[in-house]
C-alpha positions as a Markdown table, in Angstrom:
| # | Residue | x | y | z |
|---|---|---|---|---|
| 1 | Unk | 184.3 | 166.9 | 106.8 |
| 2 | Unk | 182.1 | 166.7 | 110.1 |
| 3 | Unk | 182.5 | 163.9 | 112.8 |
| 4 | Unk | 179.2 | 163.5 | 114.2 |
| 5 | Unk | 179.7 | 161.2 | 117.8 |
| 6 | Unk | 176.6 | 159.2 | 118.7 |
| 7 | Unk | 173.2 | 159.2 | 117.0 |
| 8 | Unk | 172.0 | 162.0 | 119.4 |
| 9 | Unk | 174.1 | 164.5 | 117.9 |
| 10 | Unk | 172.5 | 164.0 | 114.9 |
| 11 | Unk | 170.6 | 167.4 | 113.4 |
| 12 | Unk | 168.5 | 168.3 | 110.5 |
| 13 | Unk | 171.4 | 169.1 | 108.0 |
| 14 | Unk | 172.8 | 165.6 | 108.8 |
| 15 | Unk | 169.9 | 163.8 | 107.1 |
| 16 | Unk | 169.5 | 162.8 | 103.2 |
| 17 | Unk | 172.6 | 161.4 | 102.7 |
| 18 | Unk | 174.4 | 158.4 | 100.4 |
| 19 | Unk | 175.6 | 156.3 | 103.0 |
| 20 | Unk | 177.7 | 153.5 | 103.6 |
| 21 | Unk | 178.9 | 151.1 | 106.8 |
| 22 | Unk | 181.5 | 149.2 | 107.8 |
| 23 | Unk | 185.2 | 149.4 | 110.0 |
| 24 | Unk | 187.2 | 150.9 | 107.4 |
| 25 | Unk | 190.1 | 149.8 | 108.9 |
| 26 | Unk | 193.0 | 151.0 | 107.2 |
| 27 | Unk | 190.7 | 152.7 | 104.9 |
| 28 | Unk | 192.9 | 151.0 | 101.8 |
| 29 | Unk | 192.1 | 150.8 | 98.3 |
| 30 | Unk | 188.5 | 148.4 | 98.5 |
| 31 | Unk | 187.4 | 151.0 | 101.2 |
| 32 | Unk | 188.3 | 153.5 | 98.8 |
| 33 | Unk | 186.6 | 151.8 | 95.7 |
| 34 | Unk | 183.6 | 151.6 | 98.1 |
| 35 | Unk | 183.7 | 155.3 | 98.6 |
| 36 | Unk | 184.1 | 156.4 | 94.7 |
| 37 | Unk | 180.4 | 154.0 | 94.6 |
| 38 | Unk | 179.2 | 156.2 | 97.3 |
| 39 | Unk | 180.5 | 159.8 | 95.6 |
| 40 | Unk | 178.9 | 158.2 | 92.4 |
| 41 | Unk | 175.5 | 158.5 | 93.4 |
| 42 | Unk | 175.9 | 161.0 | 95.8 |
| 43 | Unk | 177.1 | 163.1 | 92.7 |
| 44 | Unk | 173.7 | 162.2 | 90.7 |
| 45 | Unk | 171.4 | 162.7 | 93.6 |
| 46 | Unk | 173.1 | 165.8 | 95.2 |
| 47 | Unk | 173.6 | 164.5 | 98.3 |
| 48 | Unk | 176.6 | 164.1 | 101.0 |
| 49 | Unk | 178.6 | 161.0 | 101.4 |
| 50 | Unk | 178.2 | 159.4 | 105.0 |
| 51 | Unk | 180.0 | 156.8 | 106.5 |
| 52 | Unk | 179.1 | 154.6 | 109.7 |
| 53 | Unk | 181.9 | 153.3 | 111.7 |
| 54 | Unk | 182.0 | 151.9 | 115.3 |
| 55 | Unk | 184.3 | 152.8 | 118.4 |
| 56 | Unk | 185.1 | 150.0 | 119.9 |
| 57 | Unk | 184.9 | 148.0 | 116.4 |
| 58 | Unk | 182.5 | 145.2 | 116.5 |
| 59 | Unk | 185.1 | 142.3 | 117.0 |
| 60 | Unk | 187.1 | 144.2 | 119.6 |
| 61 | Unk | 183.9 | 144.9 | 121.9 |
| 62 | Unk | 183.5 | 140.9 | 121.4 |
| 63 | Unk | 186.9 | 139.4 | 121.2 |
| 64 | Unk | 189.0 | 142.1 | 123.3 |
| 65 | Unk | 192.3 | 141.0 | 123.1 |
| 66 | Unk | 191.7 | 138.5 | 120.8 |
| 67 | Unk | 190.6 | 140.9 | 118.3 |
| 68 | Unk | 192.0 | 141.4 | 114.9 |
| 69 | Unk | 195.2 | 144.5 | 115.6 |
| 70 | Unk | 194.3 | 147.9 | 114.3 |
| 71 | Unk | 195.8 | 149.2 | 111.1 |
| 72 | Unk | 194.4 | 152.7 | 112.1 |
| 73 | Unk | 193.2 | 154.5 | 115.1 |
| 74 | Unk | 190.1 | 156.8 | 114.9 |
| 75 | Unk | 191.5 | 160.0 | 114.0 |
| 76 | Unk | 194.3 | 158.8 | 111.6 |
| 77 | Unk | 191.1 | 156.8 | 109.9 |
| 78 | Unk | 188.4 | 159.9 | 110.0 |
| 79 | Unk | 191.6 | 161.9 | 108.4 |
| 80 | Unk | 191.7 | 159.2 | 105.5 |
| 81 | Unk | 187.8 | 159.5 | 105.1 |
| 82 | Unk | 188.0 | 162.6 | 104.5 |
| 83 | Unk | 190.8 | 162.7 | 102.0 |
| 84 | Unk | 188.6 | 160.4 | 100.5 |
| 85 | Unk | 186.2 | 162.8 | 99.8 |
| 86 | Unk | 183.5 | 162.0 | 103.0 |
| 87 | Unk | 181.4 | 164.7 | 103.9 |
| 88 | Unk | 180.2 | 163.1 | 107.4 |
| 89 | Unk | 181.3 | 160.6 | 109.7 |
| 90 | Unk | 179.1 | 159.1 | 112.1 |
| 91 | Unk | 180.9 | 157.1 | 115.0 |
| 92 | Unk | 178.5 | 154.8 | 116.9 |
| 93 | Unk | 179.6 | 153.6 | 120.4 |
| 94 | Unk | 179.4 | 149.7 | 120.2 |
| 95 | Unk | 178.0 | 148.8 | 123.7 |
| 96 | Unk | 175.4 | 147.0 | 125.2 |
| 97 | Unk | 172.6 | 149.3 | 123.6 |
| 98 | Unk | 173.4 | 149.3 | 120.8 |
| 99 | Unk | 174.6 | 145.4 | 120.3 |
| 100 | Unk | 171.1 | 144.4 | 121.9 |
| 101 | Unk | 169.1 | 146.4 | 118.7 |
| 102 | Unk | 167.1 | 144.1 | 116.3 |
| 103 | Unk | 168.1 | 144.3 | 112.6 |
| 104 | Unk | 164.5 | 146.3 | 112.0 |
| 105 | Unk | 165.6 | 148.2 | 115.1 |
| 106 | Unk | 168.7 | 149.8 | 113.4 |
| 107 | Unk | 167.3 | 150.3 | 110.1 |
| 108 | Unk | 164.4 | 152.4 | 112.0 |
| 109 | Unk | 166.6 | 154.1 | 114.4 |
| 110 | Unk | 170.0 | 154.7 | 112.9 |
| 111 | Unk | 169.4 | 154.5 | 108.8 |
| 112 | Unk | 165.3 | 155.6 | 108.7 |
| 113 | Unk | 165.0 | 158.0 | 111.8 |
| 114 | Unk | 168.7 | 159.0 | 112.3 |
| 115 | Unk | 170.4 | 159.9 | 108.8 |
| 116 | Unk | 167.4 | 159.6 | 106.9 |
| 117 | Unk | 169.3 | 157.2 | 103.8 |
| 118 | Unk | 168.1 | 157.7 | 100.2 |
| 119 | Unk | 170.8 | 155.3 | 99.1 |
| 120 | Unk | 173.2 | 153.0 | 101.0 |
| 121 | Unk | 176.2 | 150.6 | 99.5 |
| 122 | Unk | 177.4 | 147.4 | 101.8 |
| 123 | Unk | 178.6 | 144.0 | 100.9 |
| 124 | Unk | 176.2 | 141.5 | 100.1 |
| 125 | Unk | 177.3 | 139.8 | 102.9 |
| 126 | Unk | 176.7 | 142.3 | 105.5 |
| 127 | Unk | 175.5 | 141.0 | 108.5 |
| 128 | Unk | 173.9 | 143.6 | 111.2 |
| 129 | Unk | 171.8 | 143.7 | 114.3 |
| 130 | Unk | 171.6 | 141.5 | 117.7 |
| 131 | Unk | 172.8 | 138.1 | 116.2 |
| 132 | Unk | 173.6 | 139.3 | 112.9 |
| 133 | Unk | 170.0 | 138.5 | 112.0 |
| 134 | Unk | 170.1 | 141.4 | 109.4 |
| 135 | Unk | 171.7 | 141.1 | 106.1 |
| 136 | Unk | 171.2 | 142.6 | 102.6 |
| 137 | Unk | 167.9 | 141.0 | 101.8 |
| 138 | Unk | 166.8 | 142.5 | 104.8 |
| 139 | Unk | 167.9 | 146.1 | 104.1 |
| 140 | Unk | 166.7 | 145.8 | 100.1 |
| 141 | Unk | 163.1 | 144.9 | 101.4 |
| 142 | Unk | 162.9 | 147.3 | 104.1 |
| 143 | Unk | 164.2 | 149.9 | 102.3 |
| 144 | Unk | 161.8 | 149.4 | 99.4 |
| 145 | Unk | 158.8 | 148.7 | 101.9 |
| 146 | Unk | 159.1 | 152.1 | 103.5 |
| 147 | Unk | 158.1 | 154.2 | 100.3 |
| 148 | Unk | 159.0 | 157.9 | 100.0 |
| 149 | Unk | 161.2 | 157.6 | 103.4 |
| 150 | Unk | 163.2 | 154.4 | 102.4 |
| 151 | Unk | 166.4 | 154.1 | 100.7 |
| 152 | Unk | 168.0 | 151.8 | 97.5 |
| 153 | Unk | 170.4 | 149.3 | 98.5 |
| 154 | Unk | 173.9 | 148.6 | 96.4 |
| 155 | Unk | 176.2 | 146.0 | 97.0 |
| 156 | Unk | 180.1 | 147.3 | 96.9 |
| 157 | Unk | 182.3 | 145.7 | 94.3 |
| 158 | Unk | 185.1 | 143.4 | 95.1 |
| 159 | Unk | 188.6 | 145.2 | 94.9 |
| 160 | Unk | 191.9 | 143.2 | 93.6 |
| 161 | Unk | 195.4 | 143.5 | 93.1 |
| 162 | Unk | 197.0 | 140.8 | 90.5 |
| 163 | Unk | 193.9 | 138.8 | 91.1 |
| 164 | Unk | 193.8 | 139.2 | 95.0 |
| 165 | Unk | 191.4 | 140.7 | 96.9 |
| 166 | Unk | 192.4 | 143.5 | 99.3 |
| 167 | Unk | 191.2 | 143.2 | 102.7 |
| 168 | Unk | 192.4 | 144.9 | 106.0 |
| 169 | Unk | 193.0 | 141.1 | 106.8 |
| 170 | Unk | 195.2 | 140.8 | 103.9 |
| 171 | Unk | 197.3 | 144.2 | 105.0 |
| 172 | Unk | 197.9 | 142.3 | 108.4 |
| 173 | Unk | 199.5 | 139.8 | 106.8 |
| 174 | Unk | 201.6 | 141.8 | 104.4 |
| 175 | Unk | 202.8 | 144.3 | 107.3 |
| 176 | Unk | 203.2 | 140.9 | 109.8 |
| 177 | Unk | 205.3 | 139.2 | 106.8 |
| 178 | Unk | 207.6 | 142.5 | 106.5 |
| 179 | Unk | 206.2 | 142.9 | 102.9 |
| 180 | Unk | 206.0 | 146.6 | 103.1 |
| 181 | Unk | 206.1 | 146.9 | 99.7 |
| 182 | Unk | 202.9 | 145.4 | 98.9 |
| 183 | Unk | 200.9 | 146.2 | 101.6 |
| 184 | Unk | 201.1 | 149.8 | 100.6 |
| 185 | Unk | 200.1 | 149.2 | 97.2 |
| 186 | Unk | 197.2 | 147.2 | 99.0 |
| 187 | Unk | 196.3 | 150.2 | 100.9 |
| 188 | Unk | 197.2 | 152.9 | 98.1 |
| 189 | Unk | 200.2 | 154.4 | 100.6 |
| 190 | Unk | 202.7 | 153.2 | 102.6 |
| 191 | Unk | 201.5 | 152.2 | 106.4 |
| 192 | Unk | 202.4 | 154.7 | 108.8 |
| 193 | Unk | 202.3 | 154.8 | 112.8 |
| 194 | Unk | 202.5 | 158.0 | 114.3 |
| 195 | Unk | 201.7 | 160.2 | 117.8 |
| 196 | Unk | 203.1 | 163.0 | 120.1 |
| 197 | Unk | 206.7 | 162.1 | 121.5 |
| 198 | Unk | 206.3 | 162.3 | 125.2 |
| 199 | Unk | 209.0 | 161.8 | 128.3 |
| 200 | Unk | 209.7 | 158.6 | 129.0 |
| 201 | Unk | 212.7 | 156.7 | 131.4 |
| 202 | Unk | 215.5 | 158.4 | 129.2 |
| 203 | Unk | 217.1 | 154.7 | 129.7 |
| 204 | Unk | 218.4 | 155.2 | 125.6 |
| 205 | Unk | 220.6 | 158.1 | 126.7 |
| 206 | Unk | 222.2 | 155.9 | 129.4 |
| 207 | Unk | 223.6 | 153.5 | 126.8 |
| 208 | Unk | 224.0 | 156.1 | 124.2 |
| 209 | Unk | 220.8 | 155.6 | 122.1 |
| 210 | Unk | 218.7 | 158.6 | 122.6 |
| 211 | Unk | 215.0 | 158.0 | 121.8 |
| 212 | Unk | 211.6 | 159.2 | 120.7 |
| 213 | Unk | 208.9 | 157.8 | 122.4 |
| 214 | Unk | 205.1 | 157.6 | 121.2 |
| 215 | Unk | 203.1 | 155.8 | 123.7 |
| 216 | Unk | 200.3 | 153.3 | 121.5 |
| 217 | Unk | 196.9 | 152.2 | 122.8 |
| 218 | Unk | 196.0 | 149.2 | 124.1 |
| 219 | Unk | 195.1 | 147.3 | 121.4 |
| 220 | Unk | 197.1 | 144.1 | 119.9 |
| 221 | Unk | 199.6 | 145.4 | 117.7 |
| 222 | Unk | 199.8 | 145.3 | 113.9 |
| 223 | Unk | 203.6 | 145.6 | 114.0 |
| 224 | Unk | 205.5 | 144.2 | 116.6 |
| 225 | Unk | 209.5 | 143.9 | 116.7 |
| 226 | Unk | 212.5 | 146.1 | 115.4 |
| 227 | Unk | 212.6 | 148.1 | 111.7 |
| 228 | Unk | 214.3 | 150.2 | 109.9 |
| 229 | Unk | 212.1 | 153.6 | 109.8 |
| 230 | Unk | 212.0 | 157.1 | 108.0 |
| 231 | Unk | 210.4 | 159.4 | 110.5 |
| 232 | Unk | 208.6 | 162.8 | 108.8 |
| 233 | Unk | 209.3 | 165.2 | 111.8 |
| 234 | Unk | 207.0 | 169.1 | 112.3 |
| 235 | Unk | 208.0 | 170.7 | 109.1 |
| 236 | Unk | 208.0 | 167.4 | 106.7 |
| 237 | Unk | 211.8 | 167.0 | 106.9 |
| 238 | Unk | 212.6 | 163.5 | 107.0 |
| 239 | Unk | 215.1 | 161.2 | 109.2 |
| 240 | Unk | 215.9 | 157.7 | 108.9 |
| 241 | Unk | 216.4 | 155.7 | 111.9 |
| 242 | Unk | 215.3 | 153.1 | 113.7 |
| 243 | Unk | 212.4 | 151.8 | 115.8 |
| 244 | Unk | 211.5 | 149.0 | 118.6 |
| 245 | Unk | 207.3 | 148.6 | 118.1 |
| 246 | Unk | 205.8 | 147.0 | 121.7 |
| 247 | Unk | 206.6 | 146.1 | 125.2 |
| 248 | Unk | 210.1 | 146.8 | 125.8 |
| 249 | Unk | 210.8 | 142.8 | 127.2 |
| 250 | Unk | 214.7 | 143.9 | 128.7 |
| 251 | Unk | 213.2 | 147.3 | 130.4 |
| 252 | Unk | 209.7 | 146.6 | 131.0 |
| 253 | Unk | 206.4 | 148.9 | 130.2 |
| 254 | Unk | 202.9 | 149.1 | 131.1 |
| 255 | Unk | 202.1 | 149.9 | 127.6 |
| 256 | Unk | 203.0 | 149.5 | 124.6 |
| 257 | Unk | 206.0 | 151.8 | 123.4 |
| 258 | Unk | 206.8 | 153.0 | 119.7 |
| 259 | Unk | 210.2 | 154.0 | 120.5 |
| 260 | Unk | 212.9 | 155.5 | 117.4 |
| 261 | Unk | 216.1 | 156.5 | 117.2 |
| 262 | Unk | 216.7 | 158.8 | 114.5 |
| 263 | Unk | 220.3 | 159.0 | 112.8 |
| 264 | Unk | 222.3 | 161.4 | 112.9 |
| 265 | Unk | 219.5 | 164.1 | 114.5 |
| 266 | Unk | 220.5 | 166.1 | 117.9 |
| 267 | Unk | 217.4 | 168.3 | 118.7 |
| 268 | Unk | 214.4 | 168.1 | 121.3 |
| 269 | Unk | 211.3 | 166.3 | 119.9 |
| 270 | Unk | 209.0 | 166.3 | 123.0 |
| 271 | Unk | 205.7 | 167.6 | 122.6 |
| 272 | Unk | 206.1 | 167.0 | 118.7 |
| 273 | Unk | 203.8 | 165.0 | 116.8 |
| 274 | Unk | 206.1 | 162.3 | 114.5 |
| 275 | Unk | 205.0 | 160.1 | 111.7 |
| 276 | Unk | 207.2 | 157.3 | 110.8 |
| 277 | Unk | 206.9 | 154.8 | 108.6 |
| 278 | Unk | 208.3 | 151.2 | 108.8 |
| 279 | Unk | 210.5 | 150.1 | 105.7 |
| 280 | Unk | 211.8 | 147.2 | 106.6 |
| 281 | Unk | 211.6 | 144.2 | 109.6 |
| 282 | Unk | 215.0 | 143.8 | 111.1 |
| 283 | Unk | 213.8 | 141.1 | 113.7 |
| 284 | Unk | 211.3 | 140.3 | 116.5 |
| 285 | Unk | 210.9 | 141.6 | 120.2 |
| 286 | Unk | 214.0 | 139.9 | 122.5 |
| 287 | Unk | 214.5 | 140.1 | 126.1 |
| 288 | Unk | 218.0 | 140.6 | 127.1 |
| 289 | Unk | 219.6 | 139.6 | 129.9 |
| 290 | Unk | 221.4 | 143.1 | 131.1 |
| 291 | Unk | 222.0 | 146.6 | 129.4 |
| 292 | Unk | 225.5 | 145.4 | 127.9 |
| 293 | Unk | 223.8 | 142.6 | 125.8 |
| 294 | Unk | 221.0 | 145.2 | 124.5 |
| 295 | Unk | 223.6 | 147.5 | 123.6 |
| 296 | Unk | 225.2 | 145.3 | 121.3 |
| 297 | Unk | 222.0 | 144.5 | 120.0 |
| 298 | Unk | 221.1 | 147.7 | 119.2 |
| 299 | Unk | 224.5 | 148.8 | 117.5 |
| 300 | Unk | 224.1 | 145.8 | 115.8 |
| 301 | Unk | 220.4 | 146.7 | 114.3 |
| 302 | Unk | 221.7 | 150.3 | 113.5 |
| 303 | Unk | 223.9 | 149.3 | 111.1 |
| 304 | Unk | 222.0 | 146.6 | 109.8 |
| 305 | Unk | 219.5 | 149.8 | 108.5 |
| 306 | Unk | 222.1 | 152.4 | 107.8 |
| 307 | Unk | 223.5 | 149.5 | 105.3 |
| 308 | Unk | 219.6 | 148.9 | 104.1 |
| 309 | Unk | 219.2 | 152.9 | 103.3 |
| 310 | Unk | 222.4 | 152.7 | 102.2 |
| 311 | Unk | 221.7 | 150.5 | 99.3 |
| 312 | Unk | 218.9 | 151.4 | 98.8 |
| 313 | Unk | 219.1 | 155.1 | 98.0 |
| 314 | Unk | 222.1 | 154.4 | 95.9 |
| 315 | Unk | 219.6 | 151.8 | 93.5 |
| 316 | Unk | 217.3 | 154.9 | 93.8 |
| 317 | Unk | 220.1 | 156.9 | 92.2 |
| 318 | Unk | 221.4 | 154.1 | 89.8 |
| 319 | Unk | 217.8 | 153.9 | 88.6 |
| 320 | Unk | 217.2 | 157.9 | 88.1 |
| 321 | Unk | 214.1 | 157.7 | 91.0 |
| 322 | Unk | 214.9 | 161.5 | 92.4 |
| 323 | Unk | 211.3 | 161.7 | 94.0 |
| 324 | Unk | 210.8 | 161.0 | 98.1 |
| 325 | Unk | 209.6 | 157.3 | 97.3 |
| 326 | Unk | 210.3 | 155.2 | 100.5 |
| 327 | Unk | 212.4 | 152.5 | 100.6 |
| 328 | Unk | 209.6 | 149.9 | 101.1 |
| 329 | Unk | 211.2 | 146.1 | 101.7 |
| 330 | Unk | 209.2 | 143.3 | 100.6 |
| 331 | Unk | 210.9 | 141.0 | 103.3 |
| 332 | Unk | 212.3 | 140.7 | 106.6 |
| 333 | Unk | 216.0 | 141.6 | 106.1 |
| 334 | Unk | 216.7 | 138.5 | 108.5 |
| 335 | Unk | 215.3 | 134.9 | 108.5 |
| 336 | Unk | 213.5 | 134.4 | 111.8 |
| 337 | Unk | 210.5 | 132.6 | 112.8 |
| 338 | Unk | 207.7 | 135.0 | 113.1 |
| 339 | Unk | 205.7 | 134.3 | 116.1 |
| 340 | Unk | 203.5 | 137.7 | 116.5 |
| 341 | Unk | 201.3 | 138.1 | 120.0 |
| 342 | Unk | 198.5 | 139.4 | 117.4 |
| 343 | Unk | 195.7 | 138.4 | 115.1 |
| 344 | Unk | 197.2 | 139.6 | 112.0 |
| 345 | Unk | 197.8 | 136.3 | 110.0 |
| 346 | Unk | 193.7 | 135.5 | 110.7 |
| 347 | Unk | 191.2 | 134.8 | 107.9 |
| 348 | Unk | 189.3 | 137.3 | 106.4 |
| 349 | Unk | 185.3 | 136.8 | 107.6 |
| 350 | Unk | 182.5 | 139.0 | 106.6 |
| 351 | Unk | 183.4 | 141.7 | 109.0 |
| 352 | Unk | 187.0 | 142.5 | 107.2 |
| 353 | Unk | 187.9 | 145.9 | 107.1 |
């Protein structure tokens, strides 16, 4: 799969194609059904699959901080294309430019002139162009109007789980709630966070708790809090641990910190590139008023998820499960108000996912 950045990186080879648009946030299992559309007719016209996404996503160039949380940066999301079976990204930069662009404007420019579409599938209620004055009407009758060079339009089929539809909003929520569990049957795998460990204030050591840190961008957060984690380290062996997710309220950061402890592990991690997975919510963000308190805290939270992975391997082993299934919670291990600094319990709109 190719990553083609900005329409004038385009080239001959990129054009004829079975497109399709959209965030693809999370790329869970409605982007996915959306994809097996576009691999469909792709397949019967002998074309490549194409997908348009947008750096900064549309809501995040308008709302900034106010903005939906990510479920997955670029790369972890052109990775996921790809698996998908995508032959071609094509990542737009949302600015000025290319906000200001009439409906008829990105047709011309970006579907007509740039990828030269034979067939495209978005949601019927698609909304594109300065003011969202563009929608699938539009697209169907320009399409058809411009003959030999214009493209068929398909409207993507709606995706649900036990009569729910999935939505990146709906993953928020799941992953916000602690309901692991479902949210990875929502998006087809269990959600992961991951990134390259780098050196940090080494205050863990000081108390005892030596971490791994993986510096996030800044973006509201998806996850924020304490959870039990399995950690897949260079190699695909796997550590269970656990992991503060944000700001680090009782040390203070600049940016927001994914920082685990793994059990039981004595090696050197910097420079590596870690994937861990939250399993379950132990409880929210706290600032402490000294070191001594935190400590306690934190012994306090490790055995809170050695007893979680405790139990929960040996139901594993009651049960006869001998495959590397995570142990996925589908609740917070503790009652606690959840009061997230994030968008993630927000209504679906048009522009979900």
């Amino acid at each position: 799969m190719e990553v083609i950045r900005g329409l004038h990186n385009l080239r001959e080879e990129h054009r004829g194609c079975v497109a399709t648009i959209g965030n693809f946030d999370g790329v869970h299992r409605g982007h996915q059904a959306i994809l097996d559309q576009c691999r469909e007719q792709a397949s019967k016209l002998r074309l490549p699959v194409t997908v348009v996404v947008f750096e900064p996503q549309p809501r995040e160039f308008f709302a900034g901080d106010q903005a939906p949380p990510r479920l997955t940066r670029l790369r972890e999301k052109v990775r996921l294309l790809g698996e998908s079976g995508v032959d071609y990204v094509l990542c737009l930069p949302f600015n000025e430019r290319l906000r200001s662009l009439t409906a008829v404007e990105f047709i011309d420019r970006v579907l007509v002139e740039g990828l030269g579409v034979r067939h495209l599938v978005v949601g019927d209620d698609f909304r594109f162009g300065c003011d969202r004055s563009g929608d699938f009407s539009l697209l169907a009758e320009e399409g058809e109007r411009r003959g030999r060079v214009g493209f068929s339009v398909e409207h993507t089929r709606t995706f649900a789980l036990d009569d729910e539809r999935v939505s990146s909003t709906r993953v928020r929520t799941l992953l916000a709630s602690g309901n692991f569990a479902q949210a990875a049957r929502m998006l087809g795998r269990p959600y992961r966070l991951g990134g390259r460990v780098v050196a940090d204030q080494q205050l863990g050591r000081t108390i005892g708790v030596p971490t791994a840190n993986l510096p996030l961008p800044r973006l509201p957060l998806a996850l924020r809090g304490v959870y039990a984690v399995v950690v897949e380290l260079p190699g695909g062996h796997r550590c269970s641990g656990v992991a503060n997710i944000g700001w680090r309220p009782t040390v203070g950061s600049d940016r927001p910190v994914l920082e685990v402890h793994l059990f039981d592990f004595d090696g050197d991690l910097y420079g590596q590139r870690l994937t861990v997975f939250p399993c379950a919510r132990l409880r929210g963000e706290v600032k402490f008023d000294d070191f001594a308190a935190l400590k306690q805290q934190i012994a306090a939270d490790q055995a809170r998820a050695r007893r979680y992975f405790s139990d929960e391997c040996q139901g594993a082993r009651e049960l006869g499960l001998t495959d590397d299934s995570l142990p996925l919670a589908s609740a917070p291990l503790a009652r606690e108000t959840v009061n997230f600094e994030s968008s993630a319990g927000r209504s679906a709109d048009h522009d979900d996912g």
